[in-house]
C-alpha positions in Angstrom: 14.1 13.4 7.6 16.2 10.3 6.9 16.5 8.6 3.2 18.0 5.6 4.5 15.8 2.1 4.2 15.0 1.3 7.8 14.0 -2.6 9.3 10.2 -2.4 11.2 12.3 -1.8 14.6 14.0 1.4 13.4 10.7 2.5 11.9 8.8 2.2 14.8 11.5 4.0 16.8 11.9 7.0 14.6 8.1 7.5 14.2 7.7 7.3 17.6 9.1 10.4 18.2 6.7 13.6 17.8 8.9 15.5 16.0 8.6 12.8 13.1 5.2 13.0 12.9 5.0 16.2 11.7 3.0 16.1 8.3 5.4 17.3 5.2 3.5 18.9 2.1 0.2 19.5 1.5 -2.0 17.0 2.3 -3.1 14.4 -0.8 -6.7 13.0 -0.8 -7.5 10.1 -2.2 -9.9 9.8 -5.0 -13.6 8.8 -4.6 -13.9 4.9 -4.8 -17.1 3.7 -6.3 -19.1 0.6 -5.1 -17.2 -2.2 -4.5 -17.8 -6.1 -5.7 -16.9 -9.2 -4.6 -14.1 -10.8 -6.5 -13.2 -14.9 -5.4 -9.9 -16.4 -5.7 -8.7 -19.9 -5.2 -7.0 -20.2 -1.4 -3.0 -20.1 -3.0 -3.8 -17.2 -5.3 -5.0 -15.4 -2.2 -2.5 -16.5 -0.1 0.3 -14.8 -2.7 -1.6 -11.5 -2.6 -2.0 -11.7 1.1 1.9 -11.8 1.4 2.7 -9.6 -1.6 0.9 -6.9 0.6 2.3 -7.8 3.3 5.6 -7.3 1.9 4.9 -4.1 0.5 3.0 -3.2 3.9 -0.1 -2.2 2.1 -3.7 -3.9 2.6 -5.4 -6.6 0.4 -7.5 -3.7 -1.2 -5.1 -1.3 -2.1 -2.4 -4.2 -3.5 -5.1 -5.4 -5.8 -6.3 -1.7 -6.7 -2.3 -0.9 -7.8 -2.4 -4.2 -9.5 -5.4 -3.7 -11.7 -4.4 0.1 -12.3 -1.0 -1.8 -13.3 -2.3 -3.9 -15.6 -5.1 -1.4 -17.6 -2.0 1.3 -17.7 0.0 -1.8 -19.8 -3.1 -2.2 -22.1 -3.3 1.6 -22.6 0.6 1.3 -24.2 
């Protein structure tokens, strides 16, 4: 297993190979979500979430979900 920050390229390559797909540690389930609702932003709001994401290769869903988990862990302090 390598520690080293990789670019998409190397990525791809080393998880290509089988013996890097080998599961490490047990495995960790995700917690139950609940219903879901609609939430609206204006188009640049969404846009900036969209490509925060991106950036951290994560979806829409789960960006927002570590954003709002974020923010009521701040309140909590």
């Amino acid at each position: 297993m390598t520690t080293q920050k990789m670019n998409p390229d190397e990525d791809y390559e080393f998880y290509a190979r089988p013996e890097n797909q080998v599961p490490q540690g047990p495995p960790r389930r995700r917690s139950r979500m609940t219903e879901s609702f609609l939430v609206r932003l204006p188009p640049a709001t969404l846009d900036e979430v969209r490509r925060r994401a991106d950036e951290d290769k994560r979806s829409v869903s789960s960006w927002i979900r570590r954003a709002v988990e974020h923010e009521l862990d701040k309140q909590a302090q």
